[in-house]
C-alpha positions as CSV (number, residue, x, y, z in Angstrom):
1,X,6.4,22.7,13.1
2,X,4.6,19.6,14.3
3,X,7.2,17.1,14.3
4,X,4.8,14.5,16.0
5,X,3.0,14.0,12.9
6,X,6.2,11.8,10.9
7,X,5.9,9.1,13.6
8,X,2.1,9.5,14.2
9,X,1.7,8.9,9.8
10,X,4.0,6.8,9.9
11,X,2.1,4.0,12.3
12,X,-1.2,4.9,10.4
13,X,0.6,4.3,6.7
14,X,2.6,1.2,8.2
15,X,-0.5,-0.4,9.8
16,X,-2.9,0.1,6.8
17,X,0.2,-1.3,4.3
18,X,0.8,-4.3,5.7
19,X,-2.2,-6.1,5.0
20,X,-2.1,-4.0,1.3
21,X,-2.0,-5.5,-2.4
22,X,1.1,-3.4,-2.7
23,X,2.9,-5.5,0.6
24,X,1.9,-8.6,-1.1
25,X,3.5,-8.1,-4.5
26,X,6.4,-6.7,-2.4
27,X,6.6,-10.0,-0.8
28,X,6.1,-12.1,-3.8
29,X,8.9,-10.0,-5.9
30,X,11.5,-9.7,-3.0
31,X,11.4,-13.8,-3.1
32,X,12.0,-13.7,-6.6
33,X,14.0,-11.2,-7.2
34,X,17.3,-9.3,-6.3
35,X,15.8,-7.6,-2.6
36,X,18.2,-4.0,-3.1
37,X,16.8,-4.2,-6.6
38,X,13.1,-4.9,-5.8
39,X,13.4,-2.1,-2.8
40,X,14.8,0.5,-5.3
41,X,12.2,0.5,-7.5
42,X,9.6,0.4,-5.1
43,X,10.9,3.1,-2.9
44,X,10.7,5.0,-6.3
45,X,7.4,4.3,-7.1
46,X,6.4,5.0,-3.5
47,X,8.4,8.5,-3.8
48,X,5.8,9.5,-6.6
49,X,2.8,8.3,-5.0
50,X,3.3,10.5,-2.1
51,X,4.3,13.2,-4.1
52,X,0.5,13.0,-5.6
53,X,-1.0,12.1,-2.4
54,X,0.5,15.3,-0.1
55,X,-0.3,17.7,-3.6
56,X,-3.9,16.5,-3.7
57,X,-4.6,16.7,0.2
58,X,-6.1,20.2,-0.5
59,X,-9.1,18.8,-2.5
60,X,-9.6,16.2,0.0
61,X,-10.2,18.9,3.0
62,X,-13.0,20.5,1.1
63,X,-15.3,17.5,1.4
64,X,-17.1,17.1,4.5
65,X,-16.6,14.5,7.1
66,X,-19.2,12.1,6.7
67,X,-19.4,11.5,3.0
68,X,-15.6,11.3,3.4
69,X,-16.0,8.9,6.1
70,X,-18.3,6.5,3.8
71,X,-16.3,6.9,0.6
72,X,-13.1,5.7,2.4
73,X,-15.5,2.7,3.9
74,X,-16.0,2.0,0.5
75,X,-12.5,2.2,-0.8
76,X,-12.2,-0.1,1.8
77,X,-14.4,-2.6,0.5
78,X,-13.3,-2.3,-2.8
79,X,-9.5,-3.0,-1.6
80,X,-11.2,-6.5,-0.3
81,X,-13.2,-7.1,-3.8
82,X,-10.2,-6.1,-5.7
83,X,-8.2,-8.5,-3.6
84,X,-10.3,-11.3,-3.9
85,X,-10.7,-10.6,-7.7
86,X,-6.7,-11.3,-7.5
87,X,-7.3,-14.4,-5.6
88,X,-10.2,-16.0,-8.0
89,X,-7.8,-15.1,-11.1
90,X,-4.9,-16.1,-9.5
91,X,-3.1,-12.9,-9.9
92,X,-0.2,-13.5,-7.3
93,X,0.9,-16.3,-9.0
94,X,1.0,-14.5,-12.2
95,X,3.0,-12.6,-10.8
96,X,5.3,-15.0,-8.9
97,X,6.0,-16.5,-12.3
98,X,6.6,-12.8,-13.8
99,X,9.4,-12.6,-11.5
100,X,10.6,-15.8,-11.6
101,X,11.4,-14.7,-15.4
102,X,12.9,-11.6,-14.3
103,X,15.3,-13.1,-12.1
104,X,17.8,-13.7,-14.3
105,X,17.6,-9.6,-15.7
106,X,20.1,-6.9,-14.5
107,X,18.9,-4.0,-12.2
108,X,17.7,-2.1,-15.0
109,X,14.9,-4.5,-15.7
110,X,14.3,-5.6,-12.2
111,X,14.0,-2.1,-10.6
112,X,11.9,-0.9,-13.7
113,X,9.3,-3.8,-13.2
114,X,9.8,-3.3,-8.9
115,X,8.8,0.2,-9.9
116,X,5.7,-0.4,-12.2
117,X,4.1,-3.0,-10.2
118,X,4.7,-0.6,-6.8
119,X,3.1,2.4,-8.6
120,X,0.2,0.8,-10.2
121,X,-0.2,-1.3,-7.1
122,X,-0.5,2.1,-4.8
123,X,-2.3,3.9,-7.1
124,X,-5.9,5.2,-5.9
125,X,-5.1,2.6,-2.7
126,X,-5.9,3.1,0.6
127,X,-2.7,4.4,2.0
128,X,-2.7,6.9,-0.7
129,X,-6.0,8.6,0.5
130,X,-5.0,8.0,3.8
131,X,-2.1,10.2,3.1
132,X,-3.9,13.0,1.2
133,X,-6.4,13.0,4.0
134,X,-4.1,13.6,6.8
135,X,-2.0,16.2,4.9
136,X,-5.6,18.1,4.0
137,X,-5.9,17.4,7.6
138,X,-3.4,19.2,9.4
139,X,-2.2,21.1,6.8
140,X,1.5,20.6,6.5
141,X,1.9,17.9,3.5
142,X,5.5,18.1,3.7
143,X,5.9,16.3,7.5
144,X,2.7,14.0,6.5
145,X,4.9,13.1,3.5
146,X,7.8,12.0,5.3
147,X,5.9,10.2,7.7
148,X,3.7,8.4,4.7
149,X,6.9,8.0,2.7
150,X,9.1,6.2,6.0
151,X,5.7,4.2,6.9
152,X,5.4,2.4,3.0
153,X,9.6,2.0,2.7
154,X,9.2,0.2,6.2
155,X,6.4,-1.9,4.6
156,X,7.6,-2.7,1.6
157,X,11.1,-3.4,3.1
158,X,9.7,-6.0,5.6
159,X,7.9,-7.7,2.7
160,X,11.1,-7.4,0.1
161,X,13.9,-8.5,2.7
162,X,11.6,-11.2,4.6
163,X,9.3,-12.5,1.7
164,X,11.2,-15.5,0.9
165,X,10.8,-16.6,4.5
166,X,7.4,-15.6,4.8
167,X,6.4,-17.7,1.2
168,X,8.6,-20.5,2.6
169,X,6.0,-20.9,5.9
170,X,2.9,-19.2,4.7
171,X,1.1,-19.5,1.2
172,X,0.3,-16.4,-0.5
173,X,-3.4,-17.5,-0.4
174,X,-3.6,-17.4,3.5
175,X,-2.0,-13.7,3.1
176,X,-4.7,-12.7,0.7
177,X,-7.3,-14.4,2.7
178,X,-6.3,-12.4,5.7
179,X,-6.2,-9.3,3.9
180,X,-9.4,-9.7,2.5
181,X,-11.2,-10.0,5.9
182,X,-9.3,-7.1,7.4
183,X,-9.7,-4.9,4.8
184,X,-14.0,-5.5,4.3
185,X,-14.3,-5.6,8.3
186,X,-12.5,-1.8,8.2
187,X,-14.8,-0.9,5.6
188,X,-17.8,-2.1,7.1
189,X,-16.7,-0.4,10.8
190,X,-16.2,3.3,9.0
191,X,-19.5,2.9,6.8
192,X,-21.2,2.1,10.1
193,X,-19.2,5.0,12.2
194,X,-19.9,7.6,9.7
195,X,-24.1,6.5,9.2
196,X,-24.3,6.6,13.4
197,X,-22.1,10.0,13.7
């Protein structure tokens, strides 16, 4: 077995979650809300995600390497238009106040809405084809996996446990803003890599 590849996906998945949608409502509900709570459900939904990812690498080793190249350049830039959608409706402070209402719920409710946000958050993101890819990649899902699985609770933890700090120094705006410019300037870079290959 190639052990190597659980800290080698987990780098990739950490590095490419930080700057995520996912990270930021992670960061927004673990400042708001009970952090073992928040990190429950969204280890949960993360659990699930991966589960999909690993199962669906298969169909992603079929395609060949420069269309697949371009399509995740343009997940990429979609990631950046999606997150400045969220910025020009205002989405992270809807929900900020979401969880502000939540605070005062039990684990039940909190871990639930931890868990929805997390899932639909992930779902189709980069991360999660990042994940499918490297498991269609080198064809053992179940280390990928781990590694993908370790990388996103790592993430998401940092965001959860720290996000009240981080909200108190650095507005949510900047974050998104930051994101935004990471995310299109990846997207442009593989687009171009993948037209000069």
């Amino acid at each position: 077995m190639h052990y190597y590849l659980i800290p080698s996906t987990f780098a990739i998945i950490f590095l490419a979650e930080l700057p995520d949608k996912t990270m930021i409502s992670s960061v927004i509900l673990g400042s708001k809300l009970s952090p073992i709570r928040v990190f429950i459900g969204a280890s949960l939904a993360f659990l699930v995600q991966v589960i999909i990812s690993v199962s669906v690498g298969g169909m992603v080793s079929k395609v060949p390497k420069r269309p697949l190249d371009l399509a995740i350049g343009v997940v990429f830039l979609i990631g950046a238009a999606l997150i400045f959608r969220d910025v020009t409706r205002h989405t992270a402070e809807k929900e900020e106040a979401l969880a502000k209402r939540q605070s005062r719920e039990g684990l039940i409710p909190q871990t639930f809405l931890a868990f929805a946000i997390t899932f639909v958050g992930e779902f189709g993101d980069l991360t999660q084809i990042a994940t499918a890819n490297l498991a269609a990649k080198t064809g053992d899902p179940l280390l990928v996996g781990v590694g993908a699985f370790l990388g996103l609770l790592a993430s998401s933890g940092m965001g959860i446990f720290l996000g009240a700090q981080v909200l108190s120094k650095v507005p949510i705006k900047a974050v998104q803003l930051i994101s935004i410019l990471i995310m299109a300037s990846l997207g442009v870079f593989t687009m171009a890599s993948a037209l000069l290959q």
